[in-house]
Backbone atoms as SQL, in Angstrom:
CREATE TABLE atoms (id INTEGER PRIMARY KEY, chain TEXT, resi INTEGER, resn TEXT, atom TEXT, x REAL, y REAL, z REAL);
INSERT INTO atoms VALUES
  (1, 'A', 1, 'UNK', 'N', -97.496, 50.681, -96.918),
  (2, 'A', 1, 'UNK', 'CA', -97.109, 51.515, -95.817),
  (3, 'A', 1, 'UNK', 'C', -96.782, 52.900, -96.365),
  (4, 'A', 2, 'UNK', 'N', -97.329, 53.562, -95.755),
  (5, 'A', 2, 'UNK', 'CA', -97.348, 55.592, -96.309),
  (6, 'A', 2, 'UNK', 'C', -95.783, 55.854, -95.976),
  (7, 'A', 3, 'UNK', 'N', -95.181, 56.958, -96.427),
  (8, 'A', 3, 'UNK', 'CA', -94.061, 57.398, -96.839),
  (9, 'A', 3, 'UNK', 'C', -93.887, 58.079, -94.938),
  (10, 'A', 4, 'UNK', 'N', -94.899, 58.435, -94.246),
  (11, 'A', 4, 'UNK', 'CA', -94.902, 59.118, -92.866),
  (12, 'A', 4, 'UNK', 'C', -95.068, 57.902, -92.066),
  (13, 'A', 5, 'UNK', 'N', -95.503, 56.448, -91.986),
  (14, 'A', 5, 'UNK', 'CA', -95.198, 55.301, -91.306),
  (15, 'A', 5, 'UNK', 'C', -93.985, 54.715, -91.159),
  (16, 'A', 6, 'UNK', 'N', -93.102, 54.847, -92.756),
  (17, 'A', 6, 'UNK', 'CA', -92.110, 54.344, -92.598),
  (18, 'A', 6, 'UNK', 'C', -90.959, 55.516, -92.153),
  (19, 'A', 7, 'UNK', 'N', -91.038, 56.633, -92.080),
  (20, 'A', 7, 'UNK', 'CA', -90.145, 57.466, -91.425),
  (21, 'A', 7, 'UNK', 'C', -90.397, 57.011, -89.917),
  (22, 'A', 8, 'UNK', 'N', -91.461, 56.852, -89.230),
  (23, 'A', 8, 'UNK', 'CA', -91.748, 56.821, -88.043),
  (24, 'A', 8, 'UNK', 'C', -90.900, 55.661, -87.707),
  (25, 'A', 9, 'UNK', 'N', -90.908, 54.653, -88.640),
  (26, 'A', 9, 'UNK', 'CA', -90.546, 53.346, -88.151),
  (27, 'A', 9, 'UNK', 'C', -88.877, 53.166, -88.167),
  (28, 'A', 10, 'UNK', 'N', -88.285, 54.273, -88.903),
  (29, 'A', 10, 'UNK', 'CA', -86.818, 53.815, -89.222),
  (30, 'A', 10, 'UNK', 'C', -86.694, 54.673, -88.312),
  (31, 'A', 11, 'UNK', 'N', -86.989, 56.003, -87.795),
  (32, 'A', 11, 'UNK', 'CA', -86.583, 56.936, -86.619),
  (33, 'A', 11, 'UNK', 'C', -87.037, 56.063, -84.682),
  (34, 'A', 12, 'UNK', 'N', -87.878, 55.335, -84.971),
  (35, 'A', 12, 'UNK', 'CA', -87.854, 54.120, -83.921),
  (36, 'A', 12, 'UNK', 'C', -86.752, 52.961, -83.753),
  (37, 'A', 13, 'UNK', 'N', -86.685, 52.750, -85.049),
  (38, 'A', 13, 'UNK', 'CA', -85.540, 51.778, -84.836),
  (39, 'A', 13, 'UNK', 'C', -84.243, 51.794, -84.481),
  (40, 'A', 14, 'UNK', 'N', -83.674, 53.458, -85.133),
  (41, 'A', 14, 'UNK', 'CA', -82.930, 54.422, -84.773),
  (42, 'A', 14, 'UNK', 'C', -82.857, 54.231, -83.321),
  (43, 'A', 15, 'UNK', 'N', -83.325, 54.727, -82.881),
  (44, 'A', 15, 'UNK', 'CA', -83.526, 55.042, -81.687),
  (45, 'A', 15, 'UNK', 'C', -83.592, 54.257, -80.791),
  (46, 'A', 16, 'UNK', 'N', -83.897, 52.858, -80.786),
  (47, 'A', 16, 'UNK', 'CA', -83.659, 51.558, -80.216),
  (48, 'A', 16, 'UNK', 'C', -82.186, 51.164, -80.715),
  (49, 'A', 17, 'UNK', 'N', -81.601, 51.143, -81.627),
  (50, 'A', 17, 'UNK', 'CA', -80.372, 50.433, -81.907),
  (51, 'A', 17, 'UNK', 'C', -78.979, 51.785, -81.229),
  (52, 'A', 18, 'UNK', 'N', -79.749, 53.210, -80.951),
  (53, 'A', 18, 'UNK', 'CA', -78.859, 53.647, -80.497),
  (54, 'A', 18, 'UNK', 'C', -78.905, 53.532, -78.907),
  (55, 'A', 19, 'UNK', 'N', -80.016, 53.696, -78.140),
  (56, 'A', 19, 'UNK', 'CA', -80.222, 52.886, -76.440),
  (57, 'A', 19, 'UNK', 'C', -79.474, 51.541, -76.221),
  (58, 'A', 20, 'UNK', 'N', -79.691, 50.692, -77.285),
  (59, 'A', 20, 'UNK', 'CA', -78.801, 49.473, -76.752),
  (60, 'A', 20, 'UNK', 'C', -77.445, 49.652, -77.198),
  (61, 'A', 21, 'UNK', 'N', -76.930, 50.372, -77.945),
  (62, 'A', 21, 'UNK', 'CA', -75.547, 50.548, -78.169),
  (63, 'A', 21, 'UNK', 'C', -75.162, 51.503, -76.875),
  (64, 'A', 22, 'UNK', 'N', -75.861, 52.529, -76.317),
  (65, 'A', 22, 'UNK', 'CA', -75.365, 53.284, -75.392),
  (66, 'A', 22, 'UNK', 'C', -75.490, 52.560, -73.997),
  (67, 'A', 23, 'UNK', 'N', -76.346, 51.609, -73.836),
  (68, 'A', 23, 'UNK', 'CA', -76.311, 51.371, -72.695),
  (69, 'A', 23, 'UNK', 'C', -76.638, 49.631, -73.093),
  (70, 'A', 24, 'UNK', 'N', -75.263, 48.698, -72.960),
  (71, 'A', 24, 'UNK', 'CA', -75.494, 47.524, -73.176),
  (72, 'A', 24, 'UNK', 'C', -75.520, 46.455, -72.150),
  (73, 'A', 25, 'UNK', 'N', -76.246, 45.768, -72.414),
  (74, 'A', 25, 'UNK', 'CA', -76.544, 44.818, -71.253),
  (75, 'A', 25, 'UNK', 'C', -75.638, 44.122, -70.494),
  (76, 'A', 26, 'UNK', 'N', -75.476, 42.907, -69.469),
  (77, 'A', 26, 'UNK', 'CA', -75.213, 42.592, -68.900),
  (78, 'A', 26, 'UNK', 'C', -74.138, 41.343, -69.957),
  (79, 'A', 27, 'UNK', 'N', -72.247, 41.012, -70.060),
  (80, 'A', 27, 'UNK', 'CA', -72.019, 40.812, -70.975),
  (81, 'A', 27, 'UNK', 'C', -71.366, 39.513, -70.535),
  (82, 'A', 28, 'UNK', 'N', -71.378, 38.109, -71.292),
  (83, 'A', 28, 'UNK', 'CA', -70.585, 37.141, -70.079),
  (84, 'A', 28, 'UNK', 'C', -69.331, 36.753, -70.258),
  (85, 'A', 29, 'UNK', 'N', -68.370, 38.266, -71.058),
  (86, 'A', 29, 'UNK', 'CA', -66.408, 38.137, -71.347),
  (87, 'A', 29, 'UNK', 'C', -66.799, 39.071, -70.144),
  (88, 'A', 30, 'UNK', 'N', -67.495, 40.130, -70.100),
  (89, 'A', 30, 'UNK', 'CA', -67.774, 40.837, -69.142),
  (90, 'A', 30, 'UNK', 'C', -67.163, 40.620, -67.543),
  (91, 'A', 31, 'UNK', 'N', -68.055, 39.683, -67.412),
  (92, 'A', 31, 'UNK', 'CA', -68.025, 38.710, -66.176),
  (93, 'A', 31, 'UNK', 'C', -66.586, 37.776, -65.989),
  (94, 'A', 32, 'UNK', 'N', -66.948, 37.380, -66.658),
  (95, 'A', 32, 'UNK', 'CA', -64.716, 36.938, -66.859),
  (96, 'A', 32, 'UNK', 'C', -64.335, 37.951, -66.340),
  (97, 'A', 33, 'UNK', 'N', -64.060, 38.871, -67.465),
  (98, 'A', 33, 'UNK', 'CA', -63.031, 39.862, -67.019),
  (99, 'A', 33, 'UNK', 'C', -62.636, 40.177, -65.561),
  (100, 'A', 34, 'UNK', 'N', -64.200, 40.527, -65.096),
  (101, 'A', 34, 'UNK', 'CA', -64.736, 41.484, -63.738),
  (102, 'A', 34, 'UNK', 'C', -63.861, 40.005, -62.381),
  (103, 'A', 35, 'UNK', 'N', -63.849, 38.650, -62.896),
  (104, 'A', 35, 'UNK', 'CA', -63.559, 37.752, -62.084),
  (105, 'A', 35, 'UNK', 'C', -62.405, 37.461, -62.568),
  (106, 'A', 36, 'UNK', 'N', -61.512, 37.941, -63.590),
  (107, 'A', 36, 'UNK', 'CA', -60.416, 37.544, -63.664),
  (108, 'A', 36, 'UNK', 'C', -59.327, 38.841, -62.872),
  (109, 'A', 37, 'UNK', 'N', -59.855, 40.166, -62.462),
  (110, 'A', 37, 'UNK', 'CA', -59.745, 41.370, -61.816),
  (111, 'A', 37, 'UNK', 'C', -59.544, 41.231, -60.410),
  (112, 'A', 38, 'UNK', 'N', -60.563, 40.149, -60.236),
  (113, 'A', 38, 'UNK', 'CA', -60.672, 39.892, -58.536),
  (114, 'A', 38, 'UNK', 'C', -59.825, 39.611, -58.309),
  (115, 'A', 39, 'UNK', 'N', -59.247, 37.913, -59.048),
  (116, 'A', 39, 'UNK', 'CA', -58.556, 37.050, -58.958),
  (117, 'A', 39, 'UNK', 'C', -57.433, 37.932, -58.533),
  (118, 'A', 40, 'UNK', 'N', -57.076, 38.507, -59.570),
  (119, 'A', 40, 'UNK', 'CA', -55.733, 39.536, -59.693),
  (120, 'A', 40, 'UNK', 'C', -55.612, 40.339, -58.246),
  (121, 'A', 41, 'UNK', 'N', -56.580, 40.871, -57.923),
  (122, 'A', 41, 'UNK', 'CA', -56.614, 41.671, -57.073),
  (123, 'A', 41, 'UNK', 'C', -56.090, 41.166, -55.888),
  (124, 'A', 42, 'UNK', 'N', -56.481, 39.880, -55.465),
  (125, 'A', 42, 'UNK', 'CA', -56.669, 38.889, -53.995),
  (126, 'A', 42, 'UNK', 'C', -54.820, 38.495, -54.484),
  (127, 'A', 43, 'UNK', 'N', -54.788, 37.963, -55.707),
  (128, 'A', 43, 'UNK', 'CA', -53.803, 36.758, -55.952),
  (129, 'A', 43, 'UNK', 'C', -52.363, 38.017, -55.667),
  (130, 'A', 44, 'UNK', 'N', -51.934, 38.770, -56.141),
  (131, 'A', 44, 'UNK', 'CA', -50.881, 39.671, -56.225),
  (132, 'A', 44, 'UNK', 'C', -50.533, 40.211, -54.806),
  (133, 'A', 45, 'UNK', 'N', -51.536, 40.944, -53.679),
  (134, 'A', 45, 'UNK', 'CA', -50.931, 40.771, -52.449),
  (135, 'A', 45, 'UNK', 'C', -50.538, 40.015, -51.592),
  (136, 'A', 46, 'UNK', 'N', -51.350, 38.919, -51.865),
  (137, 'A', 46, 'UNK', 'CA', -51.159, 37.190, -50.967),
  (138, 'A', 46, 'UNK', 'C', -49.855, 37.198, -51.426),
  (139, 'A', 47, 'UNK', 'N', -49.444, 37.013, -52.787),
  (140, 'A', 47, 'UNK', 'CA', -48.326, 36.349, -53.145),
  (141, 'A', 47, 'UNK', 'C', -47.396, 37.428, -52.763),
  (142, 'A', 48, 'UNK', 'N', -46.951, 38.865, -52.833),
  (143, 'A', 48, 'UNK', 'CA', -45.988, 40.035, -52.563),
  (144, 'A', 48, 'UNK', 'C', -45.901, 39.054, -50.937),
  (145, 'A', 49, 'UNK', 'N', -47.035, 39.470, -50.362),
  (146, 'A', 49, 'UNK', 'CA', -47.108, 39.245, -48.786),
  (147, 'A', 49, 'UNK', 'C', -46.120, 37.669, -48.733),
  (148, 'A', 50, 'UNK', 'N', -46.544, 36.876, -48.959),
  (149, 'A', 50, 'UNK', 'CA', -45.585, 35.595, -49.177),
  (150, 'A', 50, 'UNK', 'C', -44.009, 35.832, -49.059),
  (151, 'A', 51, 'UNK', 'N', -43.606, 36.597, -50.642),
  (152, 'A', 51, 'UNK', 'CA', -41.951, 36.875, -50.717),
  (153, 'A', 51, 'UNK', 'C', -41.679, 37.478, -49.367),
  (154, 'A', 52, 'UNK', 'N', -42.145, 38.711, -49.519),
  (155, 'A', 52, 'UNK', 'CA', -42.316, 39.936, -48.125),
  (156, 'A', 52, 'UNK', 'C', -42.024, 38.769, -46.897),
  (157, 'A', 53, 'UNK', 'N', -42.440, 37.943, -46.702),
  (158, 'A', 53, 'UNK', 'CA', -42.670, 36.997, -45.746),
  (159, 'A', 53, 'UNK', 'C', -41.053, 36.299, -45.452),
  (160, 'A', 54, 'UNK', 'N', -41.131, 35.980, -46.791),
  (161, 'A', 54, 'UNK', 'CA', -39.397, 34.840, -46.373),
  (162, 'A', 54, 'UNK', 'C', -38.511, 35.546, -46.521),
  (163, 'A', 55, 'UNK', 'N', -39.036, 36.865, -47.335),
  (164, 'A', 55, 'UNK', 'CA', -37.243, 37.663, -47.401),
  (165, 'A', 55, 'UNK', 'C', -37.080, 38.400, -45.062),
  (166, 'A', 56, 'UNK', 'N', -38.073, 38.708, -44.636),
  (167, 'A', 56, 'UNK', 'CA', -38.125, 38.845, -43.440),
  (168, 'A', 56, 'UNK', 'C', -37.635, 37.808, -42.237),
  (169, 'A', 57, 'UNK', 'N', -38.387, 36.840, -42.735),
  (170, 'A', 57, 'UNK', 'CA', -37.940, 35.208, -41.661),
  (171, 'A', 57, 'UNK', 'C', -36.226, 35.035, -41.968),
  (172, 'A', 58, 'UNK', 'N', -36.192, 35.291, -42.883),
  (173, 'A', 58, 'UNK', 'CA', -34.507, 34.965, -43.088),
  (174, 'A', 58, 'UNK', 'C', -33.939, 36.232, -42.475),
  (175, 'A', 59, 'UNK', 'N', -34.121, 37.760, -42.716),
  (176, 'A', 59, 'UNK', 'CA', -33.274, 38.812, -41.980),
  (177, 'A', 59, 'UNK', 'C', -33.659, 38.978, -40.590),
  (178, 'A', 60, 'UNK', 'N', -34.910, 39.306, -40.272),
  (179, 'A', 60, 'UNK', 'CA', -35.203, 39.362, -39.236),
  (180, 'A', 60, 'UNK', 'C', -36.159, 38.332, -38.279),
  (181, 'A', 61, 'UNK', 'N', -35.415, 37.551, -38.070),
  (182, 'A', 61, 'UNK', 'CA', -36.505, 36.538, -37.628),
  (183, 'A', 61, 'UNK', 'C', -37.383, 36.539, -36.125),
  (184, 'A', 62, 'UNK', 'N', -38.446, 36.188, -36.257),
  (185, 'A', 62, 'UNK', 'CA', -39.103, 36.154, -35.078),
  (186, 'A', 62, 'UNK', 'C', -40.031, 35.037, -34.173),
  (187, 'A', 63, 'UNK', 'N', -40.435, 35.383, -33.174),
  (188, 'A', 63, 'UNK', 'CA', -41.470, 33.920, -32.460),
  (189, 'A', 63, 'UNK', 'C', -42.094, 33.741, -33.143),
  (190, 'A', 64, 'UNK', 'N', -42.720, 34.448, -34.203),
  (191, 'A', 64, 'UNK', 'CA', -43.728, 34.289, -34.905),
  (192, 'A', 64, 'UNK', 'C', -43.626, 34.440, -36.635),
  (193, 'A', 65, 'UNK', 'N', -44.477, 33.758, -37.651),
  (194, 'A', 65, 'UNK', 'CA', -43.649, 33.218, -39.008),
  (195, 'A', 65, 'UNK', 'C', -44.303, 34.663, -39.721),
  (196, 'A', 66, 'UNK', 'N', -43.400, 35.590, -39.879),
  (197, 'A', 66, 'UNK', 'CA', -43.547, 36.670, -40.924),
  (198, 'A', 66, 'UNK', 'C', -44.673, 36.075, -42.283),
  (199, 'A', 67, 'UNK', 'N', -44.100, 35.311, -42.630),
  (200, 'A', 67, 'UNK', 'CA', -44.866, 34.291, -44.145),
  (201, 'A', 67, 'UNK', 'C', -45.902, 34.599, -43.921),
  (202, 'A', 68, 'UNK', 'N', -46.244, 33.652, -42.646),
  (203, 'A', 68, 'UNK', 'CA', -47.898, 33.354, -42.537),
  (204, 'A', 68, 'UNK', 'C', -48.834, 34.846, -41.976),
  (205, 'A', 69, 'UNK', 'N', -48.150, 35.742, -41.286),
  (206, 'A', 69, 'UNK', 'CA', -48.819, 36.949, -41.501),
  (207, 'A', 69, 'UNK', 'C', -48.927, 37.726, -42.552),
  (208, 'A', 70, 'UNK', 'N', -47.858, 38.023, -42.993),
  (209, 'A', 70, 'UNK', 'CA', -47.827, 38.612, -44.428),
  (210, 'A', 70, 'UNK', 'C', -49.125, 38.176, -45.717),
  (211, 'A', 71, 'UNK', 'N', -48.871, 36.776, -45.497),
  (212, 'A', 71, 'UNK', 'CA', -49.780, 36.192, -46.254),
  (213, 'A', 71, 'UNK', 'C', -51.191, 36.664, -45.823),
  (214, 'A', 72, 'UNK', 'N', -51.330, 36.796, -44.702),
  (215, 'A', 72, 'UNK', 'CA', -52.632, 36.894, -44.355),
  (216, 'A', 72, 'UNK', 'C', -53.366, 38.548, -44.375),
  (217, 'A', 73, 'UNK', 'N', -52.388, 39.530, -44.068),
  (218, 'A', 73, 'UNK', 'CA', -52.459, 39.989, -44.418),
  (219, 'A', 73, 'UNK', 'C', -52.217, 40.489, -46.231),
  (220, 'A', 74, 'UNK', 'N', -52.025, 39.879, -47.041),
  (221, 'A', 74, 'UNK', 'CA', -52.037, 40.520, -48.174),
  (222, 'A', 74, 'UNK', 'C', -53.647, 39.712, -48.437),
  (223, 'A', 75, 'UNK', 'N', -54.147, 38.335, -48.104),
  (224, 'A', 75, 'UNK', 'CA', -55.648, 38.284, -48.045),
  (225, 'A', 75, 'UNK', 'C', -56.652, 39.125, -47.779),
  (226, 'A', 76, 'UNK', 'N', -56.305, 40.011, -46.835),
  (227, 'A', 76, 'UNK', 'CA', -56.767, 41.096, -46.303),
  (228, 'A', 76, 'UNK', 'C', -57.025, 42.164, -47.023),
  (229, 'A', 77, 'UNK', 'N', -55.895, 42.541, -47.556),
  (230, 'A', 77, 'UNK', 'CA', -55.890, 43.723, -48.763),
  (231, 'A', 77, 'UNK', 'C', -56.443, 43.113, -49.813),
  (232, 'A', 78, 'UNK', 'N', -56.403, 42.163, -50.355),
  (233, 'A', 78, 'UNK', 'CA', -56.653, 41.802, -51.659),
  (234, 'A', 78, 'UNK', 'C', -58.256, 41.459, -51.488),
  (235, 'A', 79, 'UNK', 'N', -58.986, 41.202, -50.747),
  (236, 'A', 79, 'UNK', 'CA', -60.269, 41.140, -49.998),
  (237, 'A', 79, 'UNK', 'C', -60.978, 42.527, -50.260),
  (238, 'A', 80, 'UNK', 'N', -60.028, 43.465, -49.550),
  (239, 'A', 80, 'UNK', 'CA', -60.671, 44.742, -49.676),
  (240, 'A', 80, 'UNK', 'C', -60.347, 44.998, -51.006),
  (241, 'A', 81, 'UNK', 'N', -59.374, 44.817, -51.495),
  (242, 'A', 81, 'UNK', 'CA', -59.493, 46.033, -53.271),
  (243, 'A', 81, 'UNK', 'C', -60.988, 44.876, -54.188),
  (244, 'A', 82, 'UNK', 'N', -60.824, 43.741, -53.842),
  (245, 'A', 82, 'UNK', 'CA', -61.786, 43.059, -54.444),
  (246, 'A', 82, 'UNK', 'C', -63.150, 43.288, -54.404),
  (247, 'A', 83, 'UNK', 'N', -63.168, 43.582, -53.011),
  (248, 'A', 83, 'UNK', 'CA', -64.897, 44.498, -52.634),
  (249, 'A', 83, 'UNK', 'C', -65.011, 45.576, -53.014),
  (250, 'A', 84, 'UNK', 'N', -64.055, 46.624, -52.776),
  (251, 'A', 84, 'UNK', 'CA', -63.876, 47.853, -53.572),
  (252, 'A', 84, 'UNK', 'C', -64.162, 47.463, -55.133),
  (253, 'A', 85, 'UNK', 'N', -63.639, 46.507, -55.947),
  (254, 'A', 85, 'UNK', 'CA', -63.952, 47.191, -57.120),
  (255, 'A', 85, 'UNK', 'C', -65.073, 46.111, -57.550),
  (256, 'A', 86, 'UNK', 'N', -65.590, 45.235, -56.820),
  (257, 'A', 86, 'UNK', 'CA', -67.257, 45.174, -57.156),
  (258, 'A', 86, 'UNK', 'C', -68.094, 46.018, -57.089),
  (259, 'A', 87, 'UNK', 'N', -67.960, 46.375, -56.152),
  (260, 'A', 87, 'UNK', 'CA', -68.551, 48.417, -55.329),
  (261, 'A', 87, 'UNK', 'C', -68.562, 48.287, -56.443),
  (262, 'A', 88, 'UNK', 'N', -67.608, 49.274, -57.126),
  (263, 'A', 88, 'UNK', 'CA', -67.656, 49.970, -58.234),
  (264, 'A', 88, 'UNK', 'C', -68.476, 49.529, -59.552),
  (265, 'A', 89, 'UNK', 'N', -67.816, 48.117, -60.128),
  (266, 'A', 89, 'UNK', 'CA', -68.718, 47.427, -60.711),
  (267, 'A', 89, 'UNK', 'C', -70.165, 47.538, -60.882),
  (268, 'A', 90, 'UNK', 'N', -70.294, 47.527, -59.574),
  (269, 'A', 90, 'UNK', 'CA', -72.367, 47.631, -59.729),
  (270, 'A', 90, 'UNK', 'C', -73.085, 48.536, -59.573),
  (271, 'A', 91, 'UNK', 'N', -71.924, 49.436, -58.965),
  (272, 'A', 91, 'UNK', 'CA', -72.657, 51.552, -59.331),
  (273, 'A', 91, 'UNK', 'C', -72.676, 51.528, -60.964),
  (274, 'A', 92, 'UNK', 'N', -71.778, 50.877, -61.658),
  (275, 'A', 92, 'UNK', 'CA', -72.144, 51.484, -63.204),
  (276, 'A', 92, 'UNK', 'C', -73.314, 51.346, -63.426);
């Protein structure tokens, strides 16, 4: 191999090992992560909404169970930040 083949070939390879370092594929801690985020996302308002819930039923109580709205609403929010940051996720 000529001294101008093998420049060609190490400035190719170059150049492939720096594309996949700059832009790396699809990763599966990746994917964990991205689903351990969700989790977080959904799990932390449900549960606020919950406390939020019984510290209310006990001060202010009503016909209707604070808990179980609260709760449902923090499903709600935690729904949306979860879609929100898939959004995001798959614009990268």
């Amino acid at each position: 191999m000529s001294e101008h083949k093998k420049a060609n070939q190490i400035g190719r390879d170059a150049a492939r090992k720096k594309a996949a370092r700059d832009n790396p594929g699809p990763s599966p801690l990746r994917g964990i992560g991205v689903f351990g985020m969700i989790g977080w996302a959904v799990a932390v308002p449900t549960v606020g909404g919950a406390f939020l819930g019984l510290w209310l039923d006990r001060i202010a109580p009503q016909d209707f169970s604070w808990t179980i709205a609260l709760i449902l609403g923090g499903v709600a929010i935690g729904g949306f930040l979860a879609w929100r940051w898939i959004d995001k996720e798959k614009g990268e």
